[in-house]
MDTraj code that builds the backbone (N, CA, C; nanometers):
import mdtraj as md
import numpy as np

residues = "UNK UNK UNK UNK UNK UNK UNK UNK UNK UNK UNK UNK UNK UNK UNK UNK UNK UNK UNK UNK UNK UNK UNK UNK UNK UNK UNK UNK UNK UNK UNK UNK UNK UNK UNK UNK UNK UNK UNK UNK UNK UNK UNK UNK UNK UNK UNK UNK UNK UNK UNK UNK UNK UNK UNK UNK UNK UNK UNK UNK UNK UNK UNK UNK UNK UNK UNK UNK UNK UNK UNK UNK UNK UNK UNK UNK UNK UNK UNK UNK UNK UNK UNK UNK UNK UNK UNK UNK UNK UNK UNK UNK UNK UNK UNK UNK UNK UNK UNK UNK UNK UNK UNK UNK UNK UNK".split()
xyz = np.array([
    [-0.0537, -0.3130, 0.2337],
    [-0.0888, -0.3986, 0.1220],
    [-0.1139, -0.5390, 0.1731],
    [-0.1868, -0.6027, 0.1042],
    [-0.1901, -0.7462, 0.1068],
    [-0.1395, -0.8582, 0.0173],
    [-0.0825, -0.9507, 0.0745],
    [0.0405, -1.0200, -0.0533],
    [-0.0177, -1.1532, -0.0124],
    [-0.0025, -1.2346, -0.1316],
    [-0.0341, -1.3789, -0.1553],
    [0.0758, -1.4476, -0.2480],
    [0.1339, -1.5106, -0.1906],
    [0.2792, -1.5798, -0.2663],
    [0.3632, -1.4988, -0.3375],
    [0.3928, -1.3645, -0.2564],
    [0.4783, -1.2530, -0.2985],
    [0.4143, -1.1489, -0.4101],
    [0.2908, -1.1868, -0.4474],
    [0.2592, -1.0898, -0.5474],
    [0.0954, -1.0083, -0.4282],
    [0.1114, -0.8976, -0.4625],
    [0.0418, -0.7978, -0.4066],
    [-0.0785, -0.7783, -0.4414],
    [-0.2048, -0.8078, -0.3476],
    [-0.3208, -0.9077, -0.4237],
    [-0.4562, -0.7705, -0.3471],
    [-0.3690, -0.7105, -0.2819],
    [-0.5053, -0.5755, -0.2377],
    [-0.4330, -0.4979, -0.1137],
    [-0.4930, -0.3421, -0.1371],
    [-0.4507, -0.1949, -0.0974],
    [-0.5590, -0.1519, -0.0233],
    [-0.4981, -0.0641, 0.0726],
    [-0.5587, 0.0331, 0.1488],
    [-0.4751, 0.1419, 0.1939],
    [-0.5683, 0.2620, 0.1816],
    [-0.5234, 0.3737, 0.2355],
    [-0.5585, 0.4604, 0.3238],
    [-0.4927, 0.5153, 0.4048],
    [-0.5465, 0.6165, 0.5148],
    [-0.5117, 0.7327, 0.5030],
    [-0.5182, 0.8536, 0.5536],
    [-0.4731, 0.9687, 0.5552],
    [-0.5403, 1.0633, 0.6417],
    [-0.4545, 1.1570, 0.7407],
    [-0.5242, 1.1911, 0.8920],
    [-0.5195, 1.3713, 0.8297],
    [-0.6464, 1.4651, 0.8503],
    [-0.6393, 1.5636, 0.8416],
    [-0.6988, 1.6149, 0.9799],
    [-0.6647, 1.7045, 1.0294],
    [-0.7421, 1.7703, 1.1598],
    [-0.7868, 1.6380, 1.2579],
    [-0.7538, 1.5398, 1.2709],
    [-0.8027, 1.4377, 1.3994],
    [-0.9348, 1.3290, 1.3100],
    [-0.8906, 1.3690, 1.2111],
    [-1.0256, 1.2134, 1.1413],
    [-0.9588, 1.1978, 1.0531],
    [-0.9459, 0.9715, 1.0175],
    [-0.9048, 0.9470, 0.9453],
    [-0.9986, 0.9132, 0.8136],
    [-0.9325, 0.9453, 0.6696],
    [-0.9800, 0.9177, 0.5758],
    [-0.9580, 0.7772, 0.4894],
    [-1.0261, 0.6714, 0.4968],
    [-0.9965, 0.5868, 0.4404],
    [-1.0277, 0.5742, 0.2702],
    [-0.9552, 0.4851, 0.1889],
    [-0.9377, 0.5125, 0.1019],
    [-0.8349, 0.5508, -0.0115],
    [-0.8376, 0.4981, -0.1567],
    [-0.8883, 0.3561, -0.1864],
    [-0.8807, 0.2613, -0.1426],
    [-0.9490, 0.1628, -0.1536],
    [-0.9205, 0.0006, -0.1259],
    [-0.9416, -0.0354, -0.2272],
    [-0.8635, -0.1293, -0.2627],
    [-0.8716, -0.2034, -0.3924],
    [-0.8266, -0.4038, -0.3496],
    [-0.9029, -0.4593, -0.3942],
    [-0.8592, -0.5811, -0.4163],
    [-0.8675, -0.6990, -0.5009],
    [-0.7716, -0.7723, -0.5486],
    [-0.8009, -0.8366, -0.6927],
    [-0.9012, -0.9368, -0.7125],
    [-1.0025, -0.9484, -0.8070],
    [-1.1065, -1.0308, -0.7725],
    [-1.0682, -1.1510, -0.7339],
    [-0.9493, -1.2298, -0.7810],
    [-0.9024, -1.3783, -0.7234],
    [-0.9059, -1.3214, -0.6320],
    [-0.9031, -1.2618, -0.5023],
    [-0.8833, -1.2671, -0.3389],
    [-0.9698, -1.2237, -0.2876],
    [-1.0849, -1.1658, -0.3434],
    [-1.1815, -1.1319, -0.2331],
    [-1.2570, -1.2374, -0.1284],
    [-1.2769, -1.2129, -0.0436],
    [-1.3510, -1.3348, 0.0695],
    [-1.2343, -1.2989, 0.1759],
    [-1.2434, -1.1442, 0.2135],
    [-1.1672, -1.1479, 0.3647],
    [-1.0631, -1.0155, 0.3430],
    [-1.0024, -1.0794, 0.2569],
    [-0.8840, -0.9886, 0.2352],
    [-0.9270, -0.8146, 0.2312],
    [-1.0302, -0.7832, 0.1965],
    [-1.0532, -0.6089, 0.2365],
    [-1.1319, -0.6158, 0.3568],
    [-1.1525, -0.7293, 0.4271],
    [-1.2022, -0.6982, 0.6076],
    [-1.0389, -0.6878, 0.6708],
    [-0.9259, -0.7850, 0.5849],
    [-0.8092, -0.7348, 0.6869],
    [-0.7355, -0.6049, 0.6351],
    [-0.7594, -0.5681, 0.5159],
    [-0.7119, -0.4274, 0.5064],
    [-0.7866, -0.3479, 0.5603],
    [-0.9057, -0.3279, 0.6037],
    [-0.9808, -0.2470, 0.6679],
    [-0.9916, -0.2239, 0.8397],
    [-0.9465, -0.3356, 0.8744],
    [-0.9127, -0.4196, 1.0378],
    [-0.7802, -0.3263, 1.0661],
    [-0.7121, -0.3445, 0.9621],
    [-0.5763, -0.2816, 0.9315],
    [-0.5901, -0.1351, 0.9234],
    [-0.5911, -0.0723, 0.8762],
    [-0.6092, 0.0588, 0.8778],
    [-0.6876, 0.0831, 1.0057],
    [-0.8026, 0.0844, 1.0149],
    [-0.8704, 0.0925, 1.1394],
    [-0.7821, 0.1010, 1.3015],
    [-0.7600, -0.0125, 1.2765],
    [-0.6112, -0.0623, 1.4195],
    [-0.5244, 0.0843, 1.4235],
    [-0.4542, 0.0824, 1.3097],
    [-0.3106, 0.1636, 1.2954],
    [-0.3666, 0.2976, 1.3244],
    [-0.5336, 0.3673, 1.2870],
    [-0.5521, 0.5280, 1.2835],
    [-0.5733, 0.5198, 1.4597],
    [-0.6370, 0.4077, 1.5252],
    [-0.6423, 0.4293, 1.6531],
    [-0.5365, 0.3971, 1.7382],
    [-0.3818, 0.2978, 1.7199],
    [-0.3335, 0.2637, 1.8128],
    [-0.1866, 0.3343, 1.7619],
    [-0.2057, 0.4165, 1.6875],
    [-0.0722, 0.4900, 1.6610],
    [-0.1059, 0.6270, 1.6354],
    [-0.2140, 0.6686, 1.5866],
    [-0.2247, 0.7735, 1.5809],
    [-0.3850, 0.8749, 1.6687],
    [-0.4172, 0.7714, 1.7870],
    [-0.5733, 0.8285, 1.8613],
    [-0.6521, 0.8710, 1.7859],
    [-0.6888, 0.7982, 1.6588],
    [-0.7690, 0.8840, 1.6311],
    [-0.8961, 0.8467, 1.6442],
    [-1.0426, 0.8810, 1.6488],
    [-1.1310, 0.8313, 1.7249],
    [-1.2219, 0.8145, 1.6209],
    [-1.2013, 0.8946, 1.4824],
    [-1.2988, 0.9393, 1.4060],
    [-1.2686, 0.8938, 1.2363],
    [-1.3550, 0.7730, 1.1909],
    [-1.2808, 0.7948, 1.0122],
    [-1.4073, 0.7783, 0.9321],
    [-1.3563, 0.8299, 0.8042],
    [-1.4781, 0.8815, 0.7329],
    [-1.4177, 0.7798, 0.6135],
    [-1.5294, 0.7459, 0.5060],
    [-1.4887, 0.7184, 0.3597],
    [-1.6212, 0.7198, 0.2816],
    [-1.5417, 0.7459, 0.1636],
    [-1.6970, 0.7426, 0.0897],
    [-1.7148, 0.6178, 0.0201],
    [-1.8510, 0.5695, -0.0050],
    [-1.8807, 0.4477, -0.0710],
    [-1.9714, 0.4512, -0.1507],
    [-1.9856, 0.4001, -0.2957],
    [-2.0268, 0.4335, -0.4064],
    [-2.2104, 0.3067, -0.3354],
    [-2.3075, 0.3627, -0.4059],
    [-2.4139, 0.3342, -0.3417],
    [-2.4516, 0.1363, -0.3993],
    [-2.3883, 0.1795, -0.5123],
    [-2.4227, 0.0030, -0.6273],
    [-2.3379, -0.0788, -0.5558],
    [-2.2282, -0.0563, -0.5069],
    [-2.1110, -0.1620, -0.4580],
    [-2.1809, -0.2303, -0.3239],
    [-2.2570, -0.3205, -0.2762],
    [-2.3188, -0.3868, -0.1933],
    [-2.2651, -0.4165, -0.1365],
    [-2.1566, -0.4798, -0.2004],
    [-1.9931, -0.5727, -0.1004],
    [-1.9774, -0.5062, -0.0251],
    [-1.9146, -0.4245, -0.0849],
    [-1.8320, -0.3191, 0.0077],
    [-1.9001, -0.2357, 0.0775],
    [-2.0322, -0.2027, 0.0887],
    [-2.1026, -0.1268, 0.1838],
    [-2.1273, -0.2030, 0.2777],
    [-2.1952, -0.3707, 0.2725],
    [-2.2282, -0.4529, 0.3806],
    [-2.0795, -0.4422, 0.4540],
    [-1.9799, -0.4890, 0.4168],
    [-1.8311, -0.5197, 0.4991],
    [-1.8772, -0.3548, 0.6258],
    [-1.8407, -0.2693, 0.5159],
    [-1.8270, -0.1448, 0.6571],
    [-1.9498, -0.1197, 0.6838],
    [-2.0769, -0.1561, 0.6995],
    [-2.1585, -0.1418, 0.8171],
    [-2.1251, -0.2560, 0.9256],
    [-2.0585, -0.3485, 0.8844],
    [-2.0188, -0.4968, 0.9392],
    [-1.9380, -0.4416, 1.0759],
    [-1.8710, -0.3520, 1.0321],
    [-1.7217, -0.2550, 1.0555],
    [-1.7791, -0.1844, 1.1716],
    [-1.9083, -0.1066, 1.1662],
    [-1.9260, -0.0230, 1.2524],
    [-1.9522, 0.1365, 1.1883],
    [-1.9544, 0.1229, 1.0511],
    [-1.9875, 0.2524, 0.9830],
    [-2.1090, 0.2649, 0.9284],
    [-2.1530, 0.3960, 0.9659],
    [-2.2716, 0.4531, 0.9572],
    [-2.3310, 0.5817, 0.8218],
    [-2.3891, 0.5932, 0.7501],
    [-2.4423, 0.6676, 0.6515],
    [-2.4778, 0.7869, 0.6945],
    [-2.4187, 0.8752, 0.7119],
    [-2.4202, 1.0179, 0.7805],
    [-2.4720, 1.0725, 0.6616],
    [-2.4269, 1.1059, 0.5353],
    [-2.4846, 1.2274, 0.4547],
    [-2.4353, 1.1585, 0.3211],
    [-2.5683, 1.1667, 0.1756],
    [-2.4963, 1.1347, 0.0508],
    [-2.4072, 1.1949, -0.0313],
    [-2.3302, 1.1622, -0.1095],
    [-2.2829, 1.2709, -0.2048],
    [-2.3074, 1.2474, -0.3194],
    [-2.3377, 1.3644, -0.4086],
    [-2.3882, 1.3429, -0.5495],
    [-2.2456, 1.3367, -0.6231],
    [-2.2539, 1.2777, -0.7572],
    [-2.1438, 1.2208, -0.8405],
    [-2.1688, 1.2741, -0.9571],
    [-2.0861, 1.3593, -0.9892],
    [-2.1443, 1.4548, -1.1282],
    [-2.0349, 1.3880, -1.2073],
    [-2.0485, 1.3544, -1.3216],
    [-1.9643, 1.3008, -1.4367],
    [-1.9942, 1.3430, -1.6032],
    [-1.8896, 1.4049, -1.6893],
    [-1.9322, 1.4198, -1.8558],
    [-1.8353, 1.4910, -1.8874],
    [-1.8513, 1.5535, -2.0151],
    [-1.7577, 1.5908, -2.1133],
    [-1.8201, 1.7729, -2.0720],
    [-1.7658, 1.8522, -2.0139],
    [-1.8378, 1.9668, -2.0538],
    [-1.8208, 2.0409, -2.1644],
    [-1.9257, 2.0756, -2.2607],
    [-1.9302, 2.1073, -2.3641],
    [-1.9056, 2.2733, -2.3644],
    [-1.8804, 2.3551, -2.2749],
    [-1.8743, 2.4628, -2.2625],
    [-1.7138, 2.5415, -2.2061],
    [-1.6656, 2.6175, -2.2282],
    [-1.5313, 2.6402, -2.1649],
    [-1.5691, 2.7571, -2.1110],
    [-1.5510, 2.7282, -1.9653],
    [-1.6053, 2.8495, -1.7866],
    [-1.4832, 2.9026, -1.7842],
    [-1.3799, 2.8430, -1.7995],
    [-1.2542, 2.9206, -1.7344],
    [-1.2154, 3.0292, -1.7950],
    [-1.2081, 3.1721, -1.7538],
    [-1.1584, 3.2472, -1.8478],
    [-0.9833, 3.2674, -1.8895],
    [-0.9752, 3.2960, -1.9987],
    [-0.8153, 3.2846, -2.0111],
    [-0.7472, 3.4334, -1.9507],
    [-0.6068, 3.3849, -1.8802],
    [-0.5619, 3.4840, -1.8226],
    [-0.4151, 3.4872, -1.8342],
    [-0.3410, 3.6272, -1.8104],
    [-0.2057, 3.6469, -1.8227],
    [-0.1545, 3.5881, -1.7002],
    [-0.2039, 3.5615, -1.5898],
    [-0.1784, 3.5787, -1.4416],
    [-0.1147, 3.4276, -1.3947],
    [-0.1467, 3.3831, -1.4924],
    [-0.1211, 3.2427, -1.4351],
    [-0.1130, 3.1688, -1.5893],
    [-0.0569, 3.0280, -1.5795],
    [-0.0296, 2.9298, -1.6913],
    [-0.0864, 2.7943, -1.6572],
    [-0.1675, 2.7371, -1.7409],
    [-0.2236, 2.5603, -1.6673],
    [-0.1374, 2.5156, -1.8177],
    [-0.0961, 2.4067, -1.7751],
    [-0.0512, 2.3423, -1.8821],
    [-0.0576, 2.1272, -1.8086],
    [-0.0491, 2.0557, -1.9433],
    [-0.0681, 1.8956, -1.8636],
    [0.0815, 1.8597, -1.8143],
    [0.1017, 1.8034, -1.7463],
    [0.2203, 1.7341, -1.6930],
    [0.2089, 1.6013, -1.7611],
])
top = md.Topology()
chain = top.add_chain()
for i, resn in enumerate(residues, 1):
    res = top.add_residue(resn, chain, resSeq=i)
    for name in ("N", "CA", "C"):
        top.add_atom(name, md.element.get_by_symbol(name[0]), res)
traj = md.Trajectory(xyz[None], top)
């Protein structure tokens, strides 16, 4: 995390599956942007290679967010492949109902 006079002003996350790290979310509060997600990103970056070798990290980045795409090409990250973003209400119910199992909300 990143802290500014004790209150917690922007996040980052990593997470290592098979030898590549996944970065992600980053979040930071609009009062602090100008730096503060190049050192959470500096940060994570550092820690997947000098504690855990890892050579390789991936994240995804939404295509409108400019900020945040310029920073990580800044970074050294590259646009390998897009992903499509499907979003709505589906108006149809696919799942069939079954004895076999129970979904219920938590």
């Amino acid at each position: 995390v990143a802290e500014c006079e004790g209150k917690v002003v922007g996040f980052n996350f990593i997470r290592y599956v098979d030898g590549v790290g996944g970065v992600g979310p980053i979040g930071v509060h609009p009062s602090s942007q100008g730096g503060v997600g190049r050192a959470l990103m500096q940060a994570v970056l550092d820690h997947a290679k000098e504690q855990h070798g890892i050579k390789t990290v991936r994240l995804l980045q939404e295509a409108y967010n400019r900020t945040s795409y310029s920073l990580y090409t800044k970074l050294g990250f590259e646009v390998k492949e897009q992903v499509a973003c499907v979003e709505g209400i589906p108006t149809k119910r696919f799942a069939p109902e079954s004895d076999q199992y129970t979904v219920r909300r938590m």
